[in-house]
C-alpha positions as CSV (number, residue, x, y, z in Angstrom):
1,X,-2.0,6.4,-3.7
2,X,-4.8,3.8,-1.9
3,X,-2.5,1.2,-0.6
4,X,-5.6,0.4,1.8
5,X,-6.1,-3.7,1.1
6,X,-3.3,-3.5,-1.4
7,X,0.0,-5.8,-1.6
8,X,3.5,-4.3,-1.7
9,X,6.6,-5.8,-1.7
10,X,9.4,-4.9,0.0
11,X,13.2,-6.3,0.1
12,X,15.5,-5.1,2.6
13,X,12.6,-5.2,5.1
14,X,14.0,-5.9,8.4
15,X,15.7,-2.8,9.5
16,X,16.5,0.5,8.2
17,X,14.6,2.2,5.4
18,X,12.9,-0.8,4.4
19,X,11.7,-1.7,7.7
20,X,10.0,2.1,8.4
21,X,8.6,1.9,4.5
22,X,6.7,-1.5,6.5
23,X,5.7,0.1,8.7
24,X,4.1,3.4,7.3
25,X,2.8,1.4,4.7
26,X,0.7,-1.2,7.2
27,X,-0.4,1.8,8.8
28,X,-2.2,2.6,5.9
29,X,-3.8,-0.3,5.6
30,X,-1.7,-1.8,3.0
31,X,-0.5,-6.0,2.4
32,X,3.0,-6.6,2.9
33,X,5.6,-8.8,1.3
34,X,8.5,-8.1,3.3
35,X,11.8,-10.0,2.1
36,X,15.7,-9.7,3.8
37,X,17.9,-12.4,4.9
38,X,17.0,-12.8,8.5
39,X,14.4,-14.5,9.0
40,X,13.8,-14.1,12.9
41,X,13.5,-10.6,12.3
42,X,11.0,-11.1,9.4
43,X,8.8,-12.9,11.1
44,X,8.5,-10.9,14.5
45,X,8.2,-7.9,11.9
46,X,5.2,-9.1,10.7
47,X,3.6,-10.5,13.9
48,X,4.4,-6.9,14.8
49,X,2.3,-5.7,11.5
50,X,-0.3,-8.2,11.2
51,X,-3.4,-5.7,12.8
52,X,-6.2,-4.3,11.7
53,X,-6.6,-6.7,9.1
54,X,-3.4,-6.2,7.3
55,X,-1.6,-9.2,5.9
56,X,2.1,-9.2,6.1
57,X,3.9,-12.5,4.7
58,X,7.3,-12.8,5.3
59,X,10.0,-14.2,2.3
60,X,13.4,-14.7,4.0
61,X,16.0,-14.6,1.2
62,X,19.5,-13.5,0.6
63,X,19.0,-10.9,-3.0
64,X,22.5,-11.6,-3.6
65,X,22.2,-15.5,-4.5
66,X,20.3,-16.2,-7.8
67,X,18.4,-19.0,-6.3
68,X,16.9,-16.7,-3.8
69,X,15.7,-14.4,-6.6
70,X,14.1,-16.6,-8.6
71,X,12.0,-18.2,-5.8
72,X,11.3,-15.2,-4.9
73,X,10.0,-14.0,-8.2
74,X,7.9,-17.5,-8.3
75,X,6.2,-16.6,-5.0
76,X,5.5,-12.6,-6.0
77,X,4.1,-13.2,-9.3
78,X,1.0,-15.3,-7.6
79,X,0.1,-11.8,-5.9
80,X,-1.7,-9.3,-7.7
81,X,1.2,-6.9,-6.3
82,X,0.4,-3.1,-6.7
83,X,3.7,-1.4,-6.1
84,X,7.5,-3.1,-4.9
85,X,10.1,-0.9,-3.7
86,X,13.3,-2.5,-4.4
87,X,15.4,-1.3,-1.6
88,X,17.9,-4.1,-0.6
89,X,21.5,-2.6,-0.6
90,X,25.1,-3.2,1.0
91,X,27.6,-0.6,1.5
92,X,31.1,-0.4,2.2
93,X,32.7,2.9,3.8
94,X,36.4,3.1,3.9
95,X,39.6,2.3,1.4
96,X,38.6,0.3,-1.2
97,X,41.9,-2.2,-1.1
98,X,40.1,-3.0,2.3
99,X,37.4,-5.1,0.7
100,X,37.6,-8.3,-0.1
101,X,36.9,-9.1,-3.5
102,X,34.1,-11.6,-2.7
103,X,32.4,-9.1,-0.3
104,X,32.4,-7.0,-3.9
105,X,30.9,-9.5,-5.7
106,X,28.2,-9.9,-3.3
107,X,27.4,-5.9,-3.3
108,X,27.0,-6.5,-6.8
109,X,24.7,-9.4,-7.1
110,X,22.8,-7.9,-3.9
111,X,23.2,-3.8,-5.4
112,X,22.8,-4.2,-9.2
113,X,22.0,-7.6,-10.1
114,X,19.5,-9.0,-8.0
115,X,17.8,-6.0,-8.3
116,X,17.7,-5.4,-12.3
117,X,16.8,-9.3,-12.2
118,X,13.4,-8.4,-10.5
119,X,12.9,-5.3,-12.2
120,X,13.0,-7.0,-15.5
121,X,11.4,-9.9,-15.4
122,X,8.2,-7.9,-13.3
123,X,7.9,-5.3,-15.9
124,X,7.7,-8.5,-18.5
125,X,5.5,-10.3,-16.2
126,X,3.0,-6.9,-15.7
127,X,3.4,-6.0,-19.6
128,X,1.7,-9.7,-20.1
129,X,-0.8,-9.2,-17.7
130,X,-1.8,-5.5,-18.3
131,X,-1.9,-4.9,-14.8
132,X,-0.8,-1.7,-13.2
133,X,2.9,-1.7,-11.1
134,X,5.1,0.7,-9.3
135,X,8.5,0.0,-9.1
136,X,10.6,1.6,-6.7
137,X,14.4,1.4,-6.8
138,X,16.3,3.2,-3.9
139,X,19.8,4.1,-5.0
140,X,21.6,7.1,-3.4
141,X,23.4,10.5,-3.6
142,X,26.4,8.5,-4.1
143,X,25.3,7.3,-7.8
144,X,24.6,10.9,-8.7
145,X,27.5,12.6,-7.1
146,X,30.5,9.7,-6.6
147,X,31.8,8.9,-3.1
148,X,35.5,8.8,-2.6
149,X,36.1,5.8,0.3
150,X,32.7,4.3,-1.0
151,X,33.8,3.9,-4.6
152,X,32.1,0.5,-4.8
153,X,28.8,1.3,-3.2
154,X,28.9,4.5,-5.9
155,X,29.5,2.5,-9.1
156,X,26.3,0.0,-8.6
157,X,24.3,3.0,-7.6
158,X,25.1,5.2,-10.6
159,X,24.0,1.9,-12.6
160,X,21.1,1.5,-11.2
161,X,20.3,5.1,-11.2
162,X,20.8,5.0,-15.0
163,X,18.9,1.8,-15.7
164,X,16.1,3.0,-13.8
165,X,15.5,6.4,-15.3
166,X,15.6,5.0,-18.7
167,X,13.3,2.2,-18.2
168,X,11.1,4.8,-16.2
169,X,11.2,6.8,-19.5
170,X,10.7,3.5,-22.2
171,X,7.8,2.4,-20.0
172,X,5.9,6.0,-19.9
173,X,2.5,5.5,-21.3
174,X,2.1,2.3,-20.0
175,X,0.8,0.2,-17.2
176,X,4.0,0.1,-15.4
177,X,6.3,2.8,-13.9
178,X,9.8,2.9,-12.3
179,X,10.8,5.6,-10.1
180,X,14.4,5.9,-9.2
181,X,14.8,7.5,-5.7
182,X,17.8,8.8,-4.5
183,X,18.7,9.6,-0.5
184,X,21.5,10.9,1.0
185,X,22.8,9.6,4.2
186,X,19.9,8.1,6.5
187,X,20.2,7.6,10.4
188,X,19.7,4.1,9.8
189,X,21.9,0.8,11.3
190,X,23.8,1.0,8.0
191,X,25.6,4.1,9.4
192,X,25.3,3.5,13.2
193,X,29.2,2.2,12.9
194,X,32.0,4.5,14.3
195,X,33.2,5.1,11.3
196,X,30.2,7.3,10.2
197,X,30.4,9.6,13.8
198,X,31.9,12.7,12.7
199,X,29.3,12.3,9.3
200,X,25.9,11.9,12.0
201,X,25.4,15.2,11.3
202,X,24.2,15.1,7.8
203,X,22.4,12.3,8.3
204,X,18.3,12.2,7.8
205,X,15.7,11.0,10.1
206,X,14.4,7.3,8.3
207,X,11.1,8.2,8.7
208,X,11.3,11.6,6.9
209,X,12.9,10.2,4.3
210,X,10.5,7.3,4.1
211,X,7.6,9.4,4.2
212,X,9.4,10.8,0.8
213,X,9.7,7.8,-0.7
214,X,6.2,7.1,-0.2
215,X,5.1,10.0,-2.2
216,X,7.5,9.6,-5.0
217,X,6.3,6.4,-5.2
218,X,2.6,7.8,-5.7
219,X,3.6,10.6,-7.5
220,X,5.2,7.9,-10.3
221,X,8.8,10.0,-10.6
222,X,11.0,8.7,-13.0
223,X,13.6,10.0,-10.8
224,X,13.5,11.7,-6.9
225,X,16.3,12.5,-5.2
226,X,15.2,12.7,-1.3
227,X,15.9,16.0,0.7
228,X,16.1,19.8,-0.2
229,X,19.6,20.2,0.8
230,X,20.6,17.3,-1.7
231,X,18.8,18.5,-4.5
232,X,20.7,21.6,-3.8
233,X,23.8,20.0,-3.7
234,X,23.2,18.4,-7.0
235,X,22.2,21.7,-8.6
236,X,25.3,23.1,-7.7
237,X,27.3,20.1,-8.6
238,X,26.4,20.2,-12.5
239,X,28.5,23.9,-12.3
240,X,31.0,23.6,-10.2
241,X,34.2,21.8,-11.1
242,X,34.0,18.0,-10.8
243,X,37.5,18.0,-9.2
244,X,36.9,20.5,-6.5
245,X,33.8,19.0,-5.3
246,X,35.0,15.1,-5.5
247,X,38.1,16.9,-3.0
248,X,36.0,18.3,-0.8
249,X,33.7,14.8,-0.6
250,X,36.8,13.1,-0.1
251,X,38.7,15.3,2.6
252,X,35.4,14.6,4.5
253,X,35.2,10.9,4.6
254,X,38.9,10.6,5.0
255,X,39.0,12.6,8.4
256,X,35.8,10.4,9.4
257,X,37.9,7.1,8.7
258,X,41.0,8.8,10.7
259,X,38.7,9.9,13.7
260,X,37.3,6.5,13.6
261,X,40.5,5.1,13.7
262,X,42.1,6.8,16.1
263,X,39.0,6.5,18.6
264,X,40.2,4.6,21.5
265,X,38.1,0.7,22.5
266,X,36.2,-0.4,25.1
């Protein structure tokens, strides 16, 4: 895929997979739209970006708050956008009677509906103009295969995974395509927190896995889940008993909460 002179769109910009998608992509020459709440890092992001004739405008918003999306969606639509990868995402990694109800509420207006609010109204917006448009919408392992001690984060994932492989499949033929992609865990500041330490192990390089995402983008997938080891795990997954595996996920993150717990402070 040319991105050279191209605009793409990307939430969750300003650290993480989102911010290494930025950056790959402007050194390829492509436009950016980068959006995530904080600002200060937007903008010194695309100061950073903004060489060798590559635009880079910065949207601070907040994809949890319905008034942020739909200025957003105002300002997008003016752009003659060639792919958006829709990679804005919260998390939450321990017992689920930990969170608080309205840090759940915002995981799903930031994970699931923010998200499906762009989708839709760009594939109507694209339909109208005939114009061609990638969408990319990074979910994770943890909507295939379910996440004890990250039951929230899995349940909006597995939605979007489903919503986007079908819509990927309604739209084939068409001017518009939707390609799902799915990493496992990513050294990234989402995971940085002690609570992830014993789990560092398993976790992928951000710009391997962004360099994947690029080419499942350009490849139009309906549906990519990131890694060899995870597509493996999958495999194995559909044949091995749902109980055993969901154990051994779940004897795994609980020893990481009790080793974080029991780690002593500075």
């Amino acid at each position: 895929m040319n991105v050279k002179g191209q605009w793409v769109w990307i939430t969750g910009a300003s650290s993480g997979l989102g911010l290494e998608l930025a950056k790959q992509l402007a050194q390829q020459g492509a436009n950016l739209v980068i959006t995530a709440r904080r600002a200060d890092r937007l903008e010194a992001l695309a100061k950073e970006l903004s060489v060798g004739g590559v635009e880079v405008r910065a949207l601070a918003a907040d994809m949890s708050r319905h008034a942020d999306v739909e200025r957003l969606l105002v300002e997008v639509k003016k752009l003659p956008l060639v792919a958006v990868v829709l990679n804005a995402g919260v998390t939450h990694f321990g017992h689920h009677h930990e969170m608080e109800w309205a840090s759940f509420e915002a995981m799903l207006h930031t994970n699931v509906i923010g998200t499906t609010r762009v989708t839709s109204e760009l594939v109507r917006h694209y339909q109208a103009t005939g114009a061609s448009l990638r969408i990319m919408l990074v979910t994770s392992m943890a909507g295939l295969m379910p996440v004890p001690f990250q039951a929230a984060y899995s349940g909006t994932k597995a939605f979007l995974t489903a919503f986007g492989t079908a819509l990927a499949h309604e739209l084939k033929g068409t001017n518009i395509s939707v390609t799902v992609f799915a990493p496992g865990g990513i050294a990234t500041e989402m995971t940085s927190g002690d609570r992830f330490e014993s789990l560092r192990g398993w976790l992928a390089p951000v710009g391997d896995v962004a360099q994947e995402a690029r080419s499942a983008l350009a490849a139009r997938q309906p549906l990519h889940v990131q890694g060899f080891v995870n597509r493996l795990g999958l495999f194995a997954f559909r044949f091995l008993p749902r109980n055993l595996v969901m154990g051994q996920l779940g004897r795994q993150y609980r020893k990481a909460l009790s080793d974080a717990a029991s780690k002593p402070r500075s």
